[in-house]
N, C-alpha and C positions, 0 to 999 in steps of 0.2 A: 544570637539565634534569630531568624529569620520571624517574621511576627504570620499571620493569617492572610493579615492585609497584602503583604509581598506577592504570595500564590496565588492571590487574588488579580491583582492584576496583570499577570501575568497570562491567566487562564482567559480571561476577560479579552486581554491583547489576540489572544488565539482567536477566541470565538467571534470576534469580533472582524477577525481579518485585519489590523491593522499592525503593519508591520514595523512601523515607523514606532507607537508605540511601546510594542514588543518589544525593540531594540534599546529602546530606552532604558525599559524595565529590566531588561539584562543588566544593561551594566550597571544600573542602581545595584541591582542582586548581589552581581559579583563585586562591587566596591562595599558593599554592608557585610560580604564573607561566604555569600551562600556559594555552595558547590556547583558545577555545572550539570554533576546527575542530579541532584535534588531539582535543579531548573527545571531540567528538563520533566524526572517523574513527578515534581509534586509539584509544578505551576503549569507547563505548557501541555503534558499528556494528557489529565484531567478537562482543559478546554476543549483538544482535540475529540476527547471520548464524547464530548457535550456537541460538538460540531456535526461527527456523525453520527447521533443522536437524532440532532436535529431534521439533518437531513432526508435520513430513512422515515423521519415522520412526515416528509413537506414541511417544515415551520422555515427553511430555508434552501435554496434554489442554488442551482450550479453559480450563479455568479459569487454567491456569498461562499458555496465550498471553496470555490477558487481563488480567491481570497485567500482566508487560511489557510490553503495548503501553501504560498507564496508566502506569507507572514510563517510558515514552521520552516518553508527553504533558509529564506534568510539566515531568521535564529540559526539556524544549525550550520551554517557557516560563520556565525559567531562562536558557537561553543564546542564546537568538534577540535579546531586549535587547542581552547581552553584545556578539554578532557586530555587532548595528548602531553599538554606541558605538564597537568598533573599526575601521568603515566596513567590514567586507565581510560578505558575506552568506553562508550555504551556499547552494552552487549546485542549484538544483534539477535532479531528474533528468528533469523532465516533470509534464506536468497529466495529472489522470486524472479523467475522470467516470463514477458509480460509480453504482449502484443494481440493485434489485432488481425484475424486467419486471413492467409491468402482468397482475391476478391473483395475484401471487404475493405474500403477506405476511411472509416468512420472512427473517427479519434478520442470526441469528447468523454465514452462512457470509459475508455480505456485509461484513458488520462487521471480519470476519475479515482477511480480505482488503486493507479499508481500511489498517486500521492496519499489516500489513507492510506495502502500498507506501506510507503514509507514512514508515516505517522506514527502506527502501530509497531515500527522499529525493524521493519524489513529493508533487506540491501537489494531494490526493482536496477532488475536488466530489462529498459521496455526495447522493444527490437521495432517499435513502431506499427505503423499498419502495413496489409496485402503481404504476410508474412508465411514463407511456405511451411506444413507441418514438422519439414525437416530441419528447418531450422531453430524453429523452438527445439530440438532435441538438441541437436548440438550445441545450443548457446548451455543447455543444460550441465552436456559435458563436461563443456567448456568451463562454468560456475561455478561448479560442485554446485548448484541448485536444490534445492528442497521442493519448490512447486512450479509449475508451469502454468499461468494462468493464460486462456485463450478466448476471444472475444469474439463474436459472431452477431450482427445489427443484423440480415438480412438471412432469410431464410434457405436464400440458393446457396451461401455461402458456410452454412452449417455443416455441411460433410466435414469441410477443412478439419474441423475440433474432432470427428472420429478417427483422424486420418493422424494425426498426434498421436492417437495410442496404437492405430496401426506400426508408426514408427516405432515407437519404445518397445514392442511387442517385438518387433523385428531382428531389435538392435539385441536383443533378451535384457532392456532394461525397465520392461514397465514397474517392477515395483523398488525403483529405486526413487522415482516422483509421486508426487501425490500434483492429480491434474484439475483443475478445477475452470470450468465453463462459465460465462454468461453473455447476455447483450439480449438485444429485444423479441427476437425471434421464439430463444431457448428456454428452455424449461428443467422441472427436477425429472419431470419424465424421458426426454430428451436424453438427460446426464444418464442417467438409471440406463437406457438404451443404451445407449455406447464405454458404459462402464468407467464412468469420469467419477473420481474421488469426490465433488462437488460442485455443487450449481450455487449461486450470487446473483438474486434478483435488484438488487442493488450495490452499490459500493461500500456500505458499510457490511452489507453480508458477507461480502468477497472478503474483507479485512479480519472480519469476524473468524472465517472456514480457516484464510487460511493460519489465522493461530493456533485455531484444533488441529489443524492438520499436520501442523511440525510438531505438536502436543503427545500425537497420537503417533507421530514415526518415530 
C-alpha cells in the first residue's frame, strides 16, 4: 500500500511544475505497485486542484501554470500506456472544443485554459486562434463535443462568441452544446446578452463551468 508520503510527492511534483521530478515519482509509484488511476486521482489531481487554486488567487503567475501544465503533459504520456496495458482507461470528463474567435490572435489566456481542463480530465480540441464561428460548430459535429469554449481578448472581436450560437441556432443544434465565453473584454453580462451557457473570468473558472456543465447535460 502506497504510504502518504508517495501522494505527496507526487502532488508536490505538480505544483511545483517540475516534471523531471514528477517522472521520477511515477515510476518509484509504479515500481512500489501503485496503479496509474490512483497516480493520477490521489497524487497528481489534488496538486493540479492546488495549482488552479493558486492561480485564480495571484499566489502564482502564467509562468509557474505553464509549468505544471507541461509537468501533467509529460506524466500522462507516461501513464495513459500504463492504463491501456492494464485495460481501463481514465474516464474522461467531456470533449471540449476550444479556440480563440475569428480576429482575435491572442493565445496565452486560451492556452491557459486548455490545459486546466485537460487537468480536469477533459479530451481539448483547441482549433487555435482567428477561428471562424462556423467552425467551432463543426469541429463540434465532428467531436461528438459537449462544450464549445470561445475566447474573445478584444472588444471588436466579441460579436464572433454571439455568432457561435447564431450557428447552432441555425444548424437547430444549439441545445446539444453547452457554450461557454471568456478573455479580457467579456463579461457575465455580456454571456447573459447573448445567451452563452457560461462566462470564465479566469482559467480556473472555465475548468470549474465546464464540469457543471457536462454535470448538468
Amino acid at each position: 500500500m502506497p504510504d502518504e508520503s508517495t501522494y505527496q510527492r507526487l502532488s508536490t511534483a505538480i505544483t511545483a511544475g517540475e516534471k523531471d521530478k514528477l517522472a521520477a515519482a511515477i515510476e518509484a509509484a509504479l515500481k512500489g505497485g501503485m496503479t496509474p488511476t490512483d497516480i493520477i486521482e490521489k497524487g497528481m489531481s489534488p496538486g493540479m486542484k492546488d495549482v488552479g487554486e493558486k492561480f485564480s488567487r495571484y499566489e502564482i503567475y502564467l509562468p509557474e501554470m505553464m509549468l505544471a501544465a507541461e509537468a501533467w503533459e509529460n506524466a500522462m504520456k507516461i501513464l495513459e500506456p500504463k492504463l491501456l496495458e492494464t485495460g481501463t482507461e481514465r474516464q474522461k470528463a467531456g470533449r471540449v472544443v476550444l479556440g480563440t474567435v475569428k480576429g482575435d490572435v491572442h493565445s496565452i489566456g486560451k492556452n491557459i485554459v486548455g490545459a486546466m481542463m485537460k487537468m480536469s480530465g477533459f479530451e481539448v480540441f483547441d482549433l487555435g486562434i482567428d477561428v471562424a464561428a462556423s467552425a467551432f460548430v463543426t469541429k463540434a459535429e465532428e467531436t461528438g463535443a459537449d462544450i464549445i469554449a470561445a475566447s474573445a481578448l478584444m472588444s471588436t472581436t466579441m460579436p464572433q462568441q454571439k455568432s457561435i450560437i447564431e450557428h447552432l441556432e441555425a444548424r437547430g443544434a444549439r441545445g446539444k452544446y453547452r457554450v461557454l465565453i471568456g478573455g479580457g473584454s467579456t463579461s457575465q453580462e455580456w454571456a447573459d446578452s447573448i445567451g452563452a451557457d457560461g462566462y470564465g473570468r479566469t482559467a480556473g473558472d472555465a475548468a470549474a463551468l465546464a464540469l457543471k456543465a457536462v454535470a448538468k447535460k
